[in-house]
Structure formats: C-alpha cells, structure tokens
mmCIF file as Biopython writes it, N, C-alpha, C and O atoms, coordinates in Angstrom:
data_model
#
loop_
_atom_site.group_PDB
_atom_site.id
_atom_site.type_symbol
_atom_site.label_atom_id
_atom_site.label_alt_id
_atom_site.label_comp_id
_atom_site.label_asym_id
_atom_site.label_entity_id
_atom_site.label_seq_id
_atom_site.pdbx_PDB_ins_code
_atom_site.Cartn_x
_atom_site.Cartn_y
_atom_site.Cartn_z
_atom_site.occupancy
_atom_site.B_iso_or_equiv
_atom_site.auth_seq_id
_atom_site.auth_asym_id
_atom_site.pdbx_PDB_model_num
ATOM 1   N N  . UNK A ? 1  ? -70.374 19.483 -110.676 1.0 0.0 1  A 1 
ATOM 2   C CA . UNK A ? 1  ? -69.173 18.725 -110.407 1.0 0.0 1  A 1 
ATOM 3   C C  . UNK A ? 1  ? -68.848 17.876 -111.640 1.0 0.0 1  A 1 
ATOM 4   O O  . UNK A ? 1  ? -69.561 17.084 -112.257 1.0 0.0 1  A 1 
ATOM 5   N N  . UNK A ? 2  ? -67.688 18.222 -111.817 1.0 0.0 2  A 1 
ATOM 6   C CA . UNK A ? 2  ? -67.055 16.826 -112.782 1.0 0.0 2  A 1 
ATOM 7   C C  . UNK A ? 2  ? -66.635 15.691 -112.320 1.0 0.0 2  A 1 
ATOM 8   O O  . UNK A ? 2  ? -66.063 15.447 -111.258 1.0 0.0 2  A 1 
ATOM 9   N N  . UNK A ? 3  ? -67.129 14.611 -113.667 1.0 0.0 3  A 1 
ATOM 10  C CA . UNK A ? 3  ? -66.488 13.239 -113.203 1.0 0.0 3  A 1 
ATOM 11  C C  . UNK A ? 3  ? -65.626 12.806 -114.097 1.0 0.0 3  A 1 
ATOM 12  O O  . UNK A ? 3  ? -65.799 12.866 -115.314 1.0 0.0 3  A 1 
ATOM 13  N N  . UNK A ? 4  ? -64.376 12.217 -113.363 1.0 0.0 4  A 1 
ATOM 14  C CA . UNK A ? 4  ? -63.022 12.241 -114.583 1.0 0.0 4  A 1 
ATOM 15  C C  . UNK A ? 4  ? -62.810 10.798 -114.270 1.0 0.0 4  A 1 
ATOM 16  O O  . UNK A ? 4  ? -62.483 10.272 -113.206 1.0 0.0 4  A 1 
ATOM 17  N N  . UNK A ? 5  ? -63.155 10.108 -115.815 1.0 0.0 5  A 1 
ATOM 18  C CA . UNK A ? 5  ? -62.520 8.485  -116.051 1.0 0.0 5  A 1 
ATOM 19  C C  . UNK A ? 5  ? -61.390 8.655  -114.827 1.0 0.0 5  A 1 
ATOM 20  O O  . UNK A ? 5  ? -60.887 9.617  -114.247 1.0 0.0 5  A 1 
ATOM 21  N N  . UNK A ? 6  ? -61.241 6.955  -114.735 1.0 0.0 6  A 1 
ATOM 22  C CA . UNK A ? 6  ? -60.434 6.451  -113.796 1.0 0.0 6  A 1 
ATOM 23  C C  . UNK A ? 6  ? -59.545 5.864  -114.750 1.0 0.0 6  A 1 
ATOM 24  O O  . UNK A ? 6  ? -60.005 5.458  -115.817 1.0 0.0 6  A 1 
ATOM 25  N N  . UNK A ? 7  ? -58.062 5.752  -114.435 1.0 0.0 7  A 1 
ATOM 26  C CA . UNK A ? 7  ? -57.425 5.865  -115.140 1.0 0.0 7  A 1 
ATOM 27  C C  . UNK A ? 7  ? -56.641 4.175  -115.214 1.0 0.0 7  A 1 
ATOM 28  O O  . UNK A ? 7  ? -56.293 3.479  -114.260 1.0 0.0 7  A 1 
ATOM 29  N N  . UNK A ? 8  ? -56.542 3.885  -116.642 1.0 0.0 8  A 1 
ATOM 30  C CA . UNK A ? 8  ? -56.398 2.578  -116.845 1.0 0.0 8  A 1 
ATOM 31  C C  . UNK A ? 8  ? -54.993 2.086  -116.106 1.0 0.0 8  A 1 
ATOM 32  O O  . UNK A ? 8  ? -54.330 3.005  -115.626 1.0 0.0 8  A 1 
ATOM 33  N N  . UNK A ? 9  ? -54.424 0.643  -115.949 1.0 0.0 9  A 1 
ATOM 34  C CA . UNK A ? 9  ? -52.987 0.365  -115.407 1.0 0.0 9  A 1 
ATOM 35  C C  . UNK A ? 9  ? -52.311 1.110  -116.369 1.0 0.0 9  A 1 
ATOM 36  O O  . UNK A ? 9  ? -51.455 1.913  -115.998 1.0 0.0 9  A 1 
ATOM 37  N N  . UNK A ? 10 ? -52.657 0.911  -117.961 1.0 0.0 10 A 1 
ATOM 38  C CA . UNK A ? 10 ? -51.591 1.304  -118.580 1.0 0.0 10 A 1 
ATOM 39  C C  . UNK A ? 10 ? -51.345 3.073  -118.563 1.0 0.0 10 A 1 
ATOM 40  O O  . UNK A ? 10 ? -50.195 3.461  -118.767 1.0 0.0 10 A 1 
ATOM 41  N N  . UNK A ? 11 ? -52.192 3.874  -118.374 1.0 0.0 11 A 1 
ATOM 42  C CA . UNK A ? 11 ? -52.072 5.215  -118.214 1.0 0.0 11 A 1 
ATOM 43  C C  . UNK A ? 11 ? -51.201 5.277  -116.736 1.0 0.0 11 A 1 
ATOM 44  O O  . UNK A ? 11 ? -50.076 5.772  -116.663 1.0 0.0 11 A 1 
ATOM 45  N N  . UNK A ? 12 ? -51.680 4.888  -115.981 1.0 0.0 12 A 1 
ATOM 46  C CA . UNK A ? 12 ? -50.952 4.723  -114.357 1.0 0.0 12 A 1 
ATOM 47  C C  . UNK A ? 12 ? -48.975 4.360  -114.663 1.0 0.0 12 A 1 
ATOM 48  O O  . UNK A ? 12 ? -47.930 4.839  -114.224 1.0 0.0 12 A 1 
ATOM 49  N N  . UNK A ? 13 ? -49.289 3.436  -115.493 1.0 0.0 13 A 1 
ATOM 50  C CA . UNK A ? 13 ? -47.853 2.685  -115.837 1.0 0.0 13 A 1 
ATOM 51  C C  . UNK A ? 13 ? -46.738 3.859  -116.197 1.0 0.0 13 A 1 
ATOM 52  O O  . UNK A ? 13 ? -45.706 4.102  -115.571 1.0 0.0 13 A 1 
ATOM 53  N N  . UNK A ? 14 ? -47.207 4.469  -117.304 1.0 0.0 14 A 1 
ATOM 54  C CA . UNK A ? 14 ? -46.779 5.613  -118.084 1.0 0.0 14 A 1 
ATOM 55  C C  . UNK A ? 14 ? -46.293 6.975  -117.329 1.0 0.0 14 A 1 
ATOM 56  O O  . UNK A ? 14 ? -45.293 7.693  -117.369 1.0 0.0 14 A 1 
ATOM 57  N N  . UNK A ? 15 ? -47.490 6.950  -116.641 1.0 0.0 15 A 1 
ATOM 58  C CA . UNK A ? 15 ? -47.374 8.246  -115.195 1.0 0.0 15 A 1 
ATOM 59  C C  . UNK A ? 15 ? -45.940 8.132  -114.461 1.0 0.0 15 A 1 
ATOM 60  O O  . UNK A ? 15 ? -45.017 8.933  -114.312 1.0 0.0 15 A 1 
ATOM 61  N N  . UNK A ? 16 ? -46.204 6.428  -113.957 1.0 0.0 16 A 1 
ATOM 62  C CA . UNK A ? 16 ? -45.096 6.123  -113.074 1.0 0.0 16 A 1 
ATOM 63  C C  . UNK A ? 16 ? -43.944 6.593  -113.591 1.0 0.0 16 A 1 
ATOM 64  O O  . UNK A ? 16 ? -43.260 7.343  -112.893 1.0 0.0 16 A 1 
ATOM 65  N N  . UNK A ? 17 ? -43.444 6.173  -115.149 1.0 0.0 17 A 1 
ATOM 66  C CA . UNK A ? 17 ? -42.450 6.033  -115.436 1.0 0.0 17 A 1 
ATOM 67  C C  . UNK A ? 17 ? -42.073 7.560  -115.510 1.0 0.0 17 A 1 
ATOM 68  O O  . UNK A ? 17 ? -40.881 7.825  -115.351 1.0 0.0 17 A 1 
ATOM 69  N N  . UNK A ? 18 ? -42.825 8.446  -115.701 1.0 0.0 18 A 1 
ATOM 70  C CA . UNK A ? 18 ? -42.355 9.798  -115.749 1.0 0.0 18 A 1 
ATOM 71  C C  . UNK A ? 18 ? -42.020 10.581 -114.436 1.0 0.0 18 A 1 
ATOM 72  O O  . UNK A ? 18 ? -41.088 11.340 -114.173 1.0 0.0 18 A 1 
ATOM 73  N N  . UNK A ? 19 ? -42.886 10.229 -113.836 1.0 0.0 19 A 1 
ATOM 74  C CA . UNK A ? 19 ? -42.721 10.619 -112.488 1.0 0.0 19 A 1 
ATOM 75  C C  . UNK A ? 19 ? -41.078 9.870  -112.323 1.0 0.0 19 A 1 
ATOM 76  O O  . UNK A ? 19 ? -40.299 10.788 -112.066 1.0 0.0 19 A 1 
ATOM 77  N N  . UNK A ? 20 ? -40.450 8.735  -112.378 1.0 0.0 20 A 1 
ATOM 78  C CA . UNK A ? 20 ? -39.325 8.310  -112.063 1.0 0.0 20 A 1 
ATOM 79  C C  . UNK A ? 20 ? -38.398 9.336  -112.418 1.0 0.0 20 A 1 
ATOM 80  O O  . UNK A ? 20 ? -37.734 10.176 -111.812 1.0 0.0 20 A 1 
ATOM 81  N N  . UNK A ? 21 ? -38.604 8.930  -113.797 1.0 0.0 21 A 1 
ATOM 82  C CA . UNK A ? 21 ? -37.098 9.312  -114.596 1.0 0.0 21 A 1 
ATOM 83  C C  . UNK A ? 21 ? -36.876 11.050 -114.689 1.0 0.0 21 A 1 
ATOM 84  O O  . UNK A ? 21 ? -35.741 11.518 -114.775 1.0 0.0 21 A 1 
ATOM 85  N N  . UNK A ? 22 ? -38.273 12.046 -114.655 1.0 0.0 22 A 1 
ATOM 86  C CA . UNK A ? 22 ? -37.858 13.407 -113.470 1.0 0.0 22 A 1 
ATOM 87  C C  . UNK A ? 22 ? -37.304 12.732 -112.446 1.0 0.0 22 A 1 
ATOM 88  O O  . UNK A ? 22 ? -36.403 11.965 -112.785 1.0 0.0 22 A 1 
ATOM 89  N N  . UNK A ? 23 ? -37.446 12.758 -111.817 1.0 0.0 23 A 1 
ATOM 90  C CA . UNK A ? 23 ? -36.628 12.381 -110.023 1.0 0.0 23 A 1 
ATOM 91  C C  . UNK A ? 23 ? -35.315 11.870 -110.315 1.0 0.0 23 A 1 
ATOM 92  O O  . UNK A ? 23 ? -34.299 12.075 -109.650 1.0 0.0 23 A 1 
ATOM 93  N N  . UNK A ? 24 ? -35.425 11.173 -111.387 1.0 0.0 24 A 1 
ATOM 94  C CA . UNK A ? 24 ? -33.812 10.546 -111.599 1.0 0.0 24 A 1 
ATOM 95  C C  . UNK A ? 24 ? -32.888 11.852 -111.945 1.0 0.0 24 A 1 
ATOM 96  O O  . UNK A ? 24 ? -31.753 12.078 -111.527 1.0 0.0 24 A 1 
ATOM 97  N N  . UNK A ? 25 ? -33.648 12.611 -112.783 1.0 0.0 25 A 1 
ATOM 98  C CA . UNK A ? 25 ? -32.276 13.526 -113.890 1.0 0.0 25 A 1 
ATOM 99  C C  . UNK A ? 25 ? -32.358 14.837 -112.414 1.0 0.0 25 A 1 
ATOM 100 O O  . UNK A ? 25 ? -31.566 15.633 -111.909 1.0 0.0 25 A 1 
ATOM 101 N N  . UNK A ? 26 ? -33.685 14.462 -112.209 1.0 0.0 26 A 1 
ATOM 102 C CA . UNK A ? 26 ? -33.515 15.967 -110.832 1.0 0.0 26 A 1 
ATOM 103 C C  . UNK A ? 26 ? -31.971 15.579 -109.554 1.0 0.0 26 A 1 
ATOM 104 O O  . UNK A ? 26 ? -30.974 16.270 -109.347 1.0 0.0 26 A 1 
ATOM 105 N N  . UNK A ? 27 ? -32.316 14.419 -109.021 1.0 0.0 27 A 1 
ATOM 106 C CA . UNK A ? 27 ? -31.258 14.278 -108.281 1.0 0.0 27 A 1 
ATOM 107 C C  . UNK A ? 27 ? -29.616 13.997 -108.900 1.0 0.0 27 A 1 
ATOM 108 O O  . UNK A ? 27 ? -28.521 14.009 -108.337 1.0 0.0 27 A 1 
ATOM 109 N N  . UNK A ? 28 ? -30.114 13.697 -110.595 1.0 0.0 28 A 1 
ATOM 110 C CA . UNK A ? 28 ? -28.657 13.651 -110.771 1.0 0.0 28 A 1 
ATOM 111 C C  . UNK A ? 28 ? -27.888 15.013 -111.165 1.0 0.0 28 A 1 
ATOM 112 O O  . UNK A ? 28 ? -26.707 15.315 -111.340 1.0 0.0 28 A 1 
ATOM 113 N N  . UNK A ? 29 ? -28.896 15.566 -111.210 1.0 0.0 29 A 1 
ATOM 114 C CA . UNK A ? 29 ? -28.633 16.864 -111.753 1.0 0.0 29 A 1 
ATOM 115 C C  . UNK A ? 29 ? -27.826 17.703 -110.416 1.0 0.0 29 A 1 
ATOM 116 O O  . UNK A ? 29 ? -26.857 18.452 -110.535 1.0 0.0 29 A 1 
ATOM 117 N N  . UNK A ? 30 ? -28.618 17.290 -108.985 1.0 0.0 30 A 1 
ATOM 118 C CA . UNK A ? 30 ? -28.055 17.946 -108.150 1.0 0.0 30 A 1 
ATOM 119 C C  . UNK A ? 30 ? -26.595 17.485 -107.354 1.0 0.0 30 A 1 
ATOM 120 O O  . UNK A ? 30 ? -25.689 18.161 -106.867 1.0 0.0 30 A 1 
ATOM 121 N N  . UNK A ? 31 ? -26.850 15.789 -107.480 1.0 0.0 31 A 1 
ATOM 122 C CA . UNK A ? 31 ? -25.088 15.518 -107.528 1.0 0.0 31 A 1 
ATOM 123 C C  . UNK A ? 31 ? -23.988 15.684 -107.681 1.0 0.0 31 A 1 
ATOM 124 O O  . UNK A ? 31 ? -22.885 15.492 -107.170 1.0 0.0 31 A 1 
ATOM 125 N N  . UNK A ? 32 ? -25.005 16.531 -109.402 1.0 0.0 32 A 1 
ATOM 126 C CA . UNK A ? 32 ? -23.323 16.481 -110.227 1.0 0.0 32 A 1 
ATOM 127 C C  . UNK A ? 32 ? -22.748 18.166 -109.705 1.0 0.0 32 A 1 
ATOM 128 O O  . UNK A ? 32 ? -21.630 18.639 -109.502 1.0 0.0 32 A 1 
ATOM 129 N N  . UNK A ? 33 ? -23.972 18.644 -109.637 1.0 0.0 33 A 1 
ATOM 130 C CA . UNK A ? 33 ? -23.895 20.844 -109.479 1.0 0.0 33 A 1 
ATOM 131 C C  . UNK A ? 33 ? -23.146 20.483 -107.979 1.0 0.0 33 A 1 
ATOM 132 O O  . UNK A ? 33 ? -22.584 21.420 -107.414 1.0 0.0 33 A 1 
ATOM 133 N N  . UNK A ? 34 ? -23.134 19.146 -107.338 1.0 0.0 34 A 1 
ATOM 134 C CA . UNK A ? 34 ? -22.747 19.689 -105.774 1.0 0.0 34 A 1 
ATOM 135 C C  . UNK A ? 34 ? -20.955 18.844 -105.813 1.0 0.0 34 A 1 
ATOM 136 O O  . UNK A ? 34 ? -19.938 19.327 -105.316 1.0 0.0 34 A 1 
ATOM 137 N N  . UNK A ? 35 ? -21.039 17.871 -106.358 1.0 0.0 35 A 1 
ATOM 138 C CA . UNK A ? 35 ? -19.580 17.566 -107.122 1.0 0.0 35 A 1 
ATOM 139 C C  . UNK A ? 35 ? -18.886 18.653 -107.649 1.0 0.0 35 A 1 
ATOM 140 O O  . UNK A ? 35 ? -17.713 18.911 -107.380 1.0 0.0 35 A 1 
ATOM 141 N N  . UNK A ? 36 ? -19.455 19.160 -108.244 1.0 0.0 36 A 1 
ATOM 142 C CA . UNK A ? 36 ? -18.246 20.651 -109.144 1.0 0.0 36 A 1 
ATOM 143 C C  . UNK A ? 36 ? -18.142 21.738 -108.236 1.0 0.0 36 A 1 
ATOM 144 O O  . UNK A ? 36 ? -17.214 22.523 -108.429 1.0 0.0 36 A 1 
ATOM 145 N N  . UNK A ? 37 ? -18.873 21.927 -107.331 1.0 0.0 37 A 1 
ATOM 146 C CA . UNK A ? 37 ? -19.041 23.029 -105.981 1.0 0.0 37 A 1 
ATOM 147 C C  . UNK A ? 37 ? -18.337 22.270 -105.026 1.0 0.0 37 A 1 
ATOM 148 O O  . UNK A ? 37 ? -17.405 22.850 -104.469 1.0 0.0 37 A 1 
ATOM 149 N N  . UNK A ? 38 ? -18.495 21.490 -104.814 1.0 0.0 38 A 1 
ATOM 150 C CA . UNK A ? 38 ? -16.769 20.932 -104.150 1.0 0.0 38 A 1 
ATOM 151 C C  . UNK A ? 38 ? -15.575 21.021 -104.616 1.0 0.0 38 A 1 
ATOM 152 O O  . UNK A ? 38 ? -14.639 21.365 -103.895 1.0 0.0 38 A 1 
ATOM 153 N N  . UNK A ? 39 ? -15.391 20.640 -106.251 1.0 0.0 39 A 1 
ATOM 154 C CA . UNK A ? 39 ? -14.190 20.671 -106.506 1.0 0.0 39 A 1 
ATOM 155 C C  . UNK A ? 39 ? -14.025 22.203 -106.533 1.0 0.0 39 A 1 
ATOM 156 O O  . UNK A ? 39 ? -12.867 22.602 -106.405 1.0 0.0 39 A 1 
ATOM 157 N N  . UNK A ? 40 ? -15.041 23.167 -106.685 1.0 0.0 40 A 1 
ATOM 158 C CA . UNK A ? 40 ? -14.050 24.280 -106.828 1.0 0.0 40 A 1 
ATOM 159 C C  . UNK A ? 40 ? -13.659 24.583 -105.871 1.0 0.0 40 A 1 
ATOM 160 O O  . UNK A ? 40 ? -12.731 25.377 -106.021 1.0 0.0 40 A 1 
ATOM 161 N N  . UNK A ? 41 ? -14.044 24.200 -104.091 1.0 0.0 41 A 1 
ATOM 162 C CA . UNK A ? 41 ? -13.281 24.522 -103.096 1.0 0.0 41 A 1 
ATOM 163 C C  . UNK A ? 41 ? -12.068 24.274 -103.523 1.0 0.0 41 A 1 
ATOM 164 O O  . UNK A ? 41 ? -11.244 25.175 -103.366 1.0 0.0 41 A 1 
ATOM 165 N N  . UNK A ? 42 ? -11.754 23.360 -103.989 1.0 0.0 42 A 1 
ATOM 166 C CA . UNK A ? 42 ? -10.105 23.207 -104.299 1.0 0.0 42 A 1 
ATOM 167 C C  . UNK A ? 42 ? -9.592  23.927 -105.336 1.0 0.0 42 A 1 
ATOM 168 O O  . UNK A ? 42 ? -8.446  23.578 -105.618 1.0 0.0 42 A 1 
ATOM 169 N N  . UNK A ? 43 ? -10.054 24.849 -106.032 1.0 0.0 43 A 1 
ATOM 170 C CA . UNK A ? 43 ? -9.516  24.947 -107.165 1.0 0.0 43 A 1 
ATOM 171 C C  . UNK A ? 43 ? -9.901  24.240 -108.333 1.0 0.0 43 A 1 
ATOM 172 O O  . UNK A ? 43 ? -9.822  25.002 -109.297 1.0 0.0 43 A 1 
ATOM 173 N N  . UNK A ? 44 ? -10.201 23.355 -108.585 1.0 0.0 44 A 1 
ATOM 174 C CA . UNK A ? 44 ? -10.766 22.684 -109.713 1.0 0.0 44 A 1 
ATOM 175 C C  . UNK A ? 44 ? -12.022 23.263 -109.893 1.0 0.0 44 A 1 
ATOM 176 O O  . UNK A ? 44 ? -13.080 23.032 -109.308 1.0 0.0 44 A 1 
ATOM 177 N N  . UNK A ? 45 ? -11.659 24.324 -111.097 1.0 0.0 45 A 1 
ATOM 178 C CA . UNK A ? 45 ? -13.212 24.735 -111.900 1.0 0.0 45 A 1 
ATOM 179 C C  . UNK A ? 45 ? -13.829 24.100 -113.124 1.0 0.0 45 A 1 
ATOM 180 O O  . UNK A ? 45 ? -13.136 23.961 -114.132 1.0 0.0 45 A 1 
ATOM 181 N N  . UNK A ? 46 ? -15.288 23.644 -113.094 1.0 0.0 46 A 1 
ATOM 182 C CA . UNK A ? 46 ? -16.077 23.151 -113.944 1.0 0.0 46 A 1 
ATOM 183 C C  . UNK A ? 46 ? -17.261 23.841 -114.024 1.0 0.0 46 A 1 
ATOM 184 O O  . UNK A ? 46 ? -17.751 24.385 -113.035 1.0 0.0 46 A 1 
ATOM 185 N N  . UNK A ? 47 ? -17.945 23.878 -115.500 1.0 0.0 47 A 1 
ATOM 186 C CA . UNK A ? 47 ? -19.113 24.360 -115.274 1.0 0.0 47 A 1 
ATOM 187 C C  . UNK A ? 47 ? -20.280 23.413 -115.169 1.0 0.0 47 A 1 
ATOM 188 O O  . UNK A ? 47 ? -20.320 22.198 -115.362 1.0 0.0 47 A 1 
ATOM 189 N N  . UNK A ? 48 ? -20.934 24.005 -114.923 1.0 0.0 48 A 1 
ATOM 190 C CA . UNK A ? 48 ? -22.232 23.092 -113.752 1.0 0.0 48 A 1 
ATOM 191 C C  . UNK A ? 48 ? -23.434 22.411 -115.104 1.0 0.0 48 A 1 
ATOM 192 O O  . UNK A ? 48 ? -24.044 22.937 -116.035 1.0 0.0 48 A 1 
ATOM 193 N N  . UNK A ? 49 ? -23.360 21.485 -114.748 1.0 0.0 49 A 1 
ATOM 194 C CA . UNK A ? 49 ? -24.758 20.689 -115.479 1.0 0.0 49 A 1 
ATOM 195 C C  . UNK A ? 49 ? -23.846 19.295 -115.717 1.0 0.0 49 A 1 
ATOM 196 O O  . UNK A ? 49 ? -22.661 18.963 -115.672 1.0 0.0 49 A 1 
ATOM 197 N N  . UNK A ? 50 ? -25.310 18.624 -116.033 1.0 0.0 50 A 1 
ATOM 198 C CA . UNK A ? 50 ? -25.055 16.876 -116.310 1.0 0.0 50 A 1 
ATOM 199 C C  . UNK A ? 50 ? -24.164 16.878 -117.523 1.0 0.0 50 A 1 
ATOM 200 O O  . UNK A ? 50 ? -23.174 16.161 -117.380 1.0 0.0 50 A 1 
ATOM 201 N N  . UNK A ? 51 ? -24.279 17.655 -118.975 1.0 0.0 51 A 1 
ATOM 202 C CA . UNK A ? 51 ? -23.382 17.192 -119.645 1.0 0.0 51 A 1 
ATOM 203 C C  . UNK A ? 51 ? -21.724 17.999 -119.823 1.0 0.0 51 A 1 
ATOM 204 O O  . UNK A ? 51 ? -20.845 18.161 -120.669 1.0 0.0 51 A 1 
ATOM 205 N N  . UNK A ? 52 ? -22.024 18.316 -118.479 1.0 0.0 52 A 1 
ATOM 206 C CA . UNK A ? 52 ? -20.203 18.609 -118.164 1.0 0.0 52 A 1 
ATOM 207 C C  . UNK A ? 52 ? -19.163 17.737 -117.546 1.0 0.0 52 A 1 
ATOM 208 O O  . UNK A ? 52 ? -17.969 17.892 -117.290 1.0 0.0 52 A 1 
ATOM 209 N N  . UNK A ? 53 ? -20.229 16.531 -117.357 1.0 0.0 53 A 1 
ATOM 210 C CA . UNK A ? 53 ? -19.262 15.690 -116.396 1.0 0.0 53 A 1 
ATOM 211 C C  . UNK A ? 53 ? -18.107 15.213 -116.725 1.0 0.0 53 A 1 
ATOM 212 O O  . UNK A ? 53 ? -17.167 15.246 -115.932 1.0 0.0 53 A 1 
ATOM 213 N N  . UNK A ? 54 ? -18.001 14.675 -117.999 1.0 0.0 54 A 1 
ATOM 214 C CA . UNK A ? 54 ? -17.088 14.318 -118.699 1.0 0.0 54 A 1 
ATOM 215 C C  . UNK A ? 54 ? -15.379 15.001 -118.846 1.0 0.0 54 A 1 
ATOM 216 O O  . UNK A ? 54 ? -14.317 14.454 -119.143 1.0 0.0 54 A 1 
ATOM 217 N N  . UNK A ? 55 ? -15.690 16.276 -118.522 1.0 0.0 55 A 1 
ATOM 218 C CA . UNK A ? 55 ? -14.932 17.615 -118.510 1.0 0.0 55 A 1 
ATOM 219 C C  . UNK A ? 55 ? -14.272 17.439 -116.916 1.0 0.0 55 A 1 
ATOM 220 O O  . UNK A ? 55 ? -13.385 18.172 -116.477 1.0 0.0 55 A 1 
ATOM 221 N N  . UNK A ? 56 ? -14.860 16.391 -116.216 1.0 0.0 56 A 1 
ATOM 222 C CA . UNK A ? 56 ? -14.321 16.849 -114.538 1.0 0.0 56 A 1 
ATOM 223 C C  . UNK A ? 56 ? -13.533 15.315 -114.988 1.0 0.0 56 A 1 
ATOM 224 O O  . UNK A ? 56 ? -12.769 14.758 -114.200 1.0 0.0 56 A 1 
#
C-alpha cells in the first residue's frame, strides 16, 4: 500500500480555485450554447461558444 503526503492549505487552496473556475467557464459555456439555441428558434442565427457572444 501507498502512503500519499497530506496535502498542505496551500495545495488545497489552489485545487479549490481550479475546481471553481472549471465549473465557472463549464456553466457559462452552457448558458451561452442554450441562449443561441433559443435565439435560433426565432431565427436569429449565432454560432455557439463563449467567444461569440459579442456577435449576439
């Protein structure tokens, strides 16, 4: 069996912050793909991703 160091606040800290800011661009990512899939019900076509927003 292995034994794996325990991991300092500041390694934990670092983790956190990554773990956030995925989750951030993931859900913004799916906002924006479900914003432009609405507008094209109407007719308004855009193509899909975060740096298209600007374009809607």
């Amino acid at each position: 069996m292995r034994f794996v160091p325990v991991k300092t606040e500041a390694q934990q800290a670092v983790l956190l912050q990554h773990r956030t800011r995925d989750l951030w661009v993931r859900q913004m990512t799916q906002i924006v793909n479900a914003i432009c899939t609405h507008l094209a019900e109407f007719g308004v076509v855009a193509p899909l991703g975060v740096q298209h927003v600007e374009a809607l």
